[in-house]
Each structure stands twice: as structure tokens, then as C-alpha cells.
N, C-alpha and C positions, 0 to 999 in steps of 0.2 A: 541296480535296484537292491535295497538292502533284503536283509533274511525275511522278514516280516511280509514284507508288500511281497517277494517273491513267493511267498508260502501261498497267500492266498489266490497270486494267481493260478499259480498250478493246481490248486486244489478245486478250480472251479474252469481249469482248459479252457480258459478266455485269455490269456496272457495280455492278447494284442487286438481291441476291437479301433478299427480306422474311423473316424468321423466321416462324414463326407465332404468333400473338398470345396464342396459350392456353402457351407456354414461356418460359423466360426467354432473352436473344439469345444468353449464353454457354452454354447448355444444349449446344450443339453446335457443330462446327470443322469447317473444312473445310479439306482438300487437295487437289491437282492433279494427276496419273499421267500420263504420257504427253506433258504440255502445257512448253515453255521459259519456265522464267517466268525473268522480270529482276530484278537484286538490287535490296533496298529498304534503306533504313539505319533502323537502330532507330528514329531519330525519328519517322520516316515512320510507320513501324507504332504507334508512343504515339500521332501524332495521328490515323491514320485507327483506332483501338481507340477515340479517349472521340468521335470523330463516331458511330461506329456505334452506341455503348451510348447515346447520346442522341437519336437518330433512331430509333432498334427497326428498323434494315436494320447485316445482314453485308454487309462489303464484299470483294470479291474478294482485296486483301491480305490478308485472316487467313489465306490457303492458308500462308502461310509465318510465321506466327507459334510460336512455340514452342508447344506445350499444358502447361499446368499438371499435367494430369494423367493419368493413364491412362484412355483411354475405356473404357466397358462393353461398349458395343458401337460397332465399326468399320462401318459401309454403303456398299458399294460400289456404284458406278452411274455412269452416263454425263454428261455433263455439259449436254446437251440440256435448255434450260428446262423441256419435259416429261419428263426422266428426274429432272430437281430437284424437282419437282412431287410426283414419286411418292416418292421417296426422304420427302421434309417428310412426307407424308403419312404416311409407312409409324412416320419418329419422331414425329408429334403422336400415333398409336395406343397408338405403344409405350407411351408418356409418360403417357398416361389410364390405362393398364392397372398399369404400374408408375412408384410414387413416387422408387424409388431412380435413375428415369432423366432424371428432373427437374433433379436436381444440376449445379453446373458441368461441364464438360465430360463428360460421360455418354458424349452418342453425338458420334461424330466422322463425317463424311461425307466418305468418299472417292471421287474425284471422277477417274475414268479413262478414258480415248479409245482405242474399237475402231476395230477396221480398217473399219466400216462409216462412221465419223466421218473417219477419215483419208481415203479414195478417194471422193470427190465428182462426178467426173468423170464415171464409168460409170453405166452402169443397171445394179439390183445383180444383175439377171441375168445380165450379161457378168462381173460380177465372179467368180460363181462359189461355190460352197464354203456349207456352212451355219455358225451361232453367228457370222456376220458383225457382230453389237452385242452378243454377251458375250461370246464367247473370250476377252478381257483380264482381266476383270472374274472369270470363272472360274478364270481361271491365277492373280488373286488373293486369291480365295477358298481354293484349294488351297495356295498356298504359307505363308498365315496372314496374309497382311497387311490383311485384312480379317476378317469375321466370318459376314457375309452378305451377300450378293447382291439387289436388287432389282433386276428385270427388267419387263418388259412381255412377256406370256407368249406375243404373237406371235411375237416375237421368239426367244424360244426355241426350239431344234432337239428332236426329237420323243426324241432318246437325252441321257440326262446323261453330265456328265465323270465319270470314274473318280472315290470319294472326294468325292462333291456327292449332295444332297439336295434336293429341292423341296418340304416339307411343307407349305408357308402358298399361299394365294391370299385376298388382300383381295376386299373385296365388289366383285362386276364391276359397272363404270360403263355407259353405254346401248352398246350394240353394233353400232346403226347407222351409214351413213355420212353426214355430213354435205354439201351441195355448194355451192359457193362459187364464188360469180360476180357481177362488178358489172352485166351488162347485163340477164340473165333469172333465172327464178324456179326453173327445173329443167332437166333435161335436155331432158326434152321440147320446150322452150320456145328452142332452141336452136340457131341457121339451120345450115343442111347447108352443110359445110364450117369450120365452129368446131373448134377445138381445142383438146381439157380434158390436162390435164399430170397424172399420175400414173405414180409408179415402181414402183406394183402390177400385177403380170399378170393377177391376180384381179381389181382394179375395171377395167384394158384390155378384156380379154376379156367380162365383162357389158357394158361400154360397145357395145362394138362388135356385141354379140350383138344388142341393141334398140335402139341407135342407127346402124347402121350406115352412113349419111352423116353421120358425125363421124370427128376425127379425133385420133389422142391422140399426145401426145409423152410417150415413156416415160421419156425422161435430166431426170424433173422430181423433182430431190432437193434433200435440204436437209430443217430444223426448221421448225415450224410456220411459224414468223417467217420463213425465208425462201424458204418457198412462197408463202406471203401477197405477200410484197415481189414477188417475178415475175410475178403477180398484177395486181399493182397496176400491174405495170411494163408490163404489155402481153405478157407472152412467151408469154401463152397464153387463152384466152378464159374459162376456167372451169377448176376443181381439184374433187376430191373430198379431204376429210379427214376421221377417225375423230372421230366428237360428242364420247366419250372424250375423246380429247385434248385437246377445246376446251375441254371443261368440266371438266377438271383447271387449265386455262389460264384458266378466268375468260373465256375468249374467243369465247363463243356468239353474239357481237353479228356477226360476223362470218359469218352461216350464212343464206343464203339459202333453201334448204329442210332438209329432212333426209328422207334417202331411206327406203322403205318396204324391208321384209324381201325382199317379192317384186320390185321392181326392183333390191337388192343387196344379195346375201345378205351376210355380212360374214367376213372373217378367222378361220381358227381361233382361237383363245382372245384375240381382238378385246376391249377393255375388261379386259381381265384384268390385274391386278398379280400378281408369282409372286416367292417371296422364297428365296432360298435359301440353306441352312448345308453345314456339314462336316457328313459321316456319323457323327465320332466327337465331334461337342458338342452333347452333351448339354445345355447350357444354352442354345445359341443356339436348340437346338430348343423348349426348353418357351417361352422367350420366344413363337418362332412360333405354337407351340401356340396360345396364349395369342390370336392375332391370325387365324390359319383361318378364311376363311369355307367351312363343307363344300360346301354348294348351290351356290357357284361353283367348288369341285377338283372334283367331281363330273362337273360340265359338261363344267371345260377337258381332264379327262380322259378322258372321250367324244370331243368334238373332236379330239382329240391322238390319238386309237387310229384315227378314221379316218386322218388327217393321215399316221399311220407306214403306213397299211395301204397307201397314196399313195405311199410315199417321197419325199412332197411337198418341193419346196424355192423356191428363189426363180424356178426356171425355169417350171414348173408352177401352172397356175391352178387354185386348190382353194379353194374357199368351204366352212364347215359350222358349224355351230349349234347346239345343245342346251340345253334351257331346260324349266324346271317348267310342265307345264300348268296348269287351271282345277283339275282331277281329283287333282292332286299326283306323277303321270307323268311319265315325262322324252319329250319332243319332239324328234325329231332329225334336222336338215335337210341336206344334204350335195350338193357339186354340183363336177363337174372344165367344164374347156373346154378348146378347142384355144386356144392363143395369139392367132391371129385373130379366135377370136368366132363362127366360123361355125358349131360345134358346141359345145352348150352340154346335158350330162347332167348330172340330179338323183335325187335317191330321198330319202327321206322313213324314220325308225323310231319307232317308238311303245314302252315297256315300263317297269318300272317303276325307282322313279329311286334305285337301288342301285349302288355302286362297280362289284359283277362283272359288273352289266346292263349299264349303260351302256356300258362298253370291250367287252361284245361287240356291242351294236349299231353302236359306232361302228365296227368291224374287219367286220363283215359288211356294213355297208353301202358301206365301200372299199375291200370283194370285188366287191360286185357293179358296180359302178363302171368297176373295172379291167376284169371281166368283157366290161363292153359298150362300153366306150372300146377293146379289141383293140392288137393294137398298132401302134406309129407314132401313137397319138394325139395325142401332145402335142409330135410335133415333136425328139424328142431324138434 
């Protein structure tokens, strides 16, 4: 790779993103939102195009290659090797379900940096404010420059933007949390005074609830990859991360145990992919159609009626769950905490596993919640 094409891959830690093996590598393009990229001279771009088309890996220069042709569909999404992750996955879908999106450039993948990507610094607590990893990605879906949206549907704020849609949720991945540590097997196992790094208030506050001679550092951010690295680095003794992730990541070798339900509950709509179009495309919708898993909207929208009923945000520790029983029921687990850990409320619904049930068990169970949490609970 010459000077040039190298510079900008390492400047943006994607060196090497792999296609999927079931498309062809020109099936899809990518671009960059938000990111300075450096200019590269034509040549540059002919020789890193016949390296890629001979290796079966895009290389970060195609961001600025011309496209041949007009995409079908535009996918917007973050540029976090698990927001790439999801995105590939969401086009190998498309791709099985429709032939015409097999073609050269079909789907284009664009590639854009929220405000939760740009402020690294803070814990996203102090940051403030909800849609902290879509707002950009939104205001592009709105203004047309995209088509649709993929998300990680924690991530998502419980109200959509004006003129946005959320029809599709892919099949949800394991919902547990993973724990991750080079010296012990779990928390348990974990001398009094250790310190696990997470920038969740939700895995803090269980931490602390039944561990409480541990200690957490909450300014522990960054992508998978550079948790792992601080990790490794010493900055902290142990991490928790979403199995999801890892195993969209191919990355399970790295998991020391994986936590049980009842030692941590997991994130609203935790494992969840959430895809989203304009209210007035009609095409991009039937595409979605096309890709809905129900059994998991179902869920994430249980979860999400508590989560609103919460006014939950990134200050707030709010765990909840909803899931098919043995019976074909929906099961619904729900829990707030103080920030500390020292008070930790749950409640539990049972009923059956229909769209108008579920949002009301999930709303009545983050009545009763607020009801006995009172206020000043949670510190704000």
C-alpha cells in the first residue's frame, strides 16, 4: 500500500474491513461523515481497488472513490468495528432476501461520527442529553442522505425524531453480560478492592449492589478494542461487556465467564439491532418488512414502554427484559437502582405475548417502580 492510502487507514483504525464472503466485494461502498480524510491521487485509489478485489478485504480508501453507480439503498451507521458489524449483517440479510441487491454497488454504507464518538473524555453521564450515537445518523436519515439507519437499539432514545420510523428489529443476539478479566473467573472471585471499568450506571450500580467491596471506574469508554487494550494495559482489573458484541465481533475467546440473569440483569433492548427509514418510503419500508424479526419488536417494545415510563437516560440505572416463556408468554423483568448500588428495586410481569400487552406491562411495571423508588431516588 503506498504512503497515502496507508496514512489514511491508520488514521481512522479500519486498516482492514472483510466483506462478507456470501457478496461480491463491489456489492457495497463506503463513505466517511464526520471524519478529515486526506487526499489520495487516482493512482493510489487503481492500486489499493485491484489489491482489494484480489484479497476479498475493502480497504478504507474506497471512502473516496467515485461509485459507478447509484445505490439502492444508502445505511447509515457509526463507524465502530461493532456498528460495521451490524451494518454487514443487516446487508448480507438484505442480500439473501433480495437478488437485485447483489449487484455492483447496490447498497452503499455510510459511515458517520456522533457526538458520543467525538467526546471520549467524559462518562456519558456528565455528558448529558439523550441520542448521544444517533443524533447524526438521524439528521441523516432526515435530510435524505441516507435511507436507513442501523442502530443498536440500546442506544436508541425511548421518543423518535420527527419524520423517522423504526419498523425492523433483527433477531436479538444473547442479552447477557459478558465479564472479562485476566486474573479471575467472575466477580465473585475478585479480591476486595479490585477495580472493573464500565461507563454503564446500570452494570455500576449491580456491581456495587453485590459486590460492594469492589470498586468501578466509570470514565471506562472507548470500542470494544479499546476496552480490551486498557484491559490489558493494567487500567483496571476486570470490565464487563455485552456477549452481543463479542459475538458479532467473533470475539468470545476473550470472555472469562458470562453473567447469569439474576446477577445482571441486562440493558433495555440489550442484543437488539433496530433499523430505521423515513415515514414517507415506502420502499425502504417493505425492504425492512422483508427483514422484522416480531418476537424480538415485541420485546424491545416492552422494554422501551418501561424504559419511557423511567424517563430513563444515561443518568439513571434501569435494567429490563422481556422474553418468550416455555408457555409462549411474555416474561418481564425490570429493575431501577440508586447510582451507588445501595438500593436496588425489581418487579417482575407475566401476560400474554401481544404488541397492546406487552407495552402495558412494560408501563405499569415503571409505575410501580417509580411508585416505590419516591423521590430523590436516583440522585438527580
Amino acid at each position: 500500500m503506498d504512503i497515502a492510502s496507508s496514512s489514511l487507514c491508520q488514521a481512522h483504525k479500519i486498516s482492514l474491513t472483510r466483506c462478507q464472503p456470501s457478496s461480491p466485494v463491489n456489492s457495497c461502498s463506503l463513505t466517511f461523515t464526520g471524519f478529515s480524510l486526506p487526499q489520495i491521487s487516482a493512482p493510489s485509489l487503481a492500486k489499493c481497488r485491484r489489491k482489494g478485489t484480489s484479497s476479498g478485504f475493502v480497504r478504507a480508501c474506497v471512502a473516496v472513490e467515485q461509485k459507478t453507480r447509484t445505490a439502492i439503498i444508502r445505511i447509515g451507521t457509526r463507524g465502530s468495528p461493532l456498528a460495521l458489524a451490524q451494518a454487514y449483517e443487516t446487508r448480507s440479510k438484505l442480500q439473501a432476501i433480495h437478488p437485485e441487491l447483489t449487484e455492483d454497488g447496490a447498497i452503499h454504507i455510510e459511515i458517520i461520527k456522533t457526538t458520543g464518538d467525538k467526546i471520549l473524555s467524559q462518562p456519558l453521564a456528565d455528558i448529558g442529553g439523550k441520542g448521544l450515537f444517533t443524533k447524526e445518523i438521524d439528521e441523516a436519515l432526515i435530510n435524505g442522505h441516507i435511507d436507513i439507519a442501523v442502530h443498536s437499539m440500546k442506544d436508541v432514545p425511548t421518543y423518535l425524531p420527527e419524520k423517522t420510523v423504526l419498523p425492523c428489529n433483527l433477531v436479538r443476539e444473547d442479552v447477557r453480560d459478558a465479564f472479562i478479566c485476566l486474573t479471575a473467573a467472575s466477580l465473585a472471585d475478585l479480591p476486595a478492592g479490585s477495580v472493573v471499568g464500565t461507563a454503564s450506571l446500570r452494570r455500576k450500580s449491580q456491581i456495587l449492589h453485590k459486590y460492594p467491596s469492589l470498586t468501578v471506574e466509570e470514565n471506562f469508554r472507548g470500542n470494544v478494542q479499546t476496552r480490551l487494550s486498557k484491559l490489558q494495559g493494567g487500567k483496571v482489573h476486570a470490565t464487563l461487556l455485552a456477549l452481543a458484541g463479542l459475538k458479532r465481533l467473533s470475539m468470545t475467546e476473550n470472555v472469562a465467564s458470562v453473567l447469569s440473569l439474576d446477577e445482571m440483569l441486562p440493558a433495555v433492548a440489550q442484543g437488539a439491532i433496530g433499523i430505521a427509514c423515513r415515514t414517507d418510503d415506502d420502499k425502504m419500508a417493505s425492504y425492512l418488512a422483508s427483514l422484522n424479526h416480531e418476537e424480538t419488536r415485541l420485546a424491545v417494545a416492552c422494554e422501551r414502554a418501561f424504559l419511557e415510563t423511567l424517563d430513563g437516560s444515561c443518568r439513571t440505572p434501569i435494567a429490563g427484559y422481556a422474553a418468550k416463556d416455555e408457555e409462549g408468554n411474555c416474561f418481564f423483568r425490570g429493575l431501577v437502582a440508586s447510582p451507588d448500588g445501595t438500593r436496588v428495586l425489581e418487579t417482575s410481569r407475566k401476560g400474554p405475548y401481544v404488541f397492546e400487552d406487552m407495552v402495558k406491562m412494560g408501563k405499569d411495571a415503571g409505575q410501580e417502580l417509580l411508585s416505590r423508588a419516591g423521590p430523590g431516588f436516583f440522585g438527580n
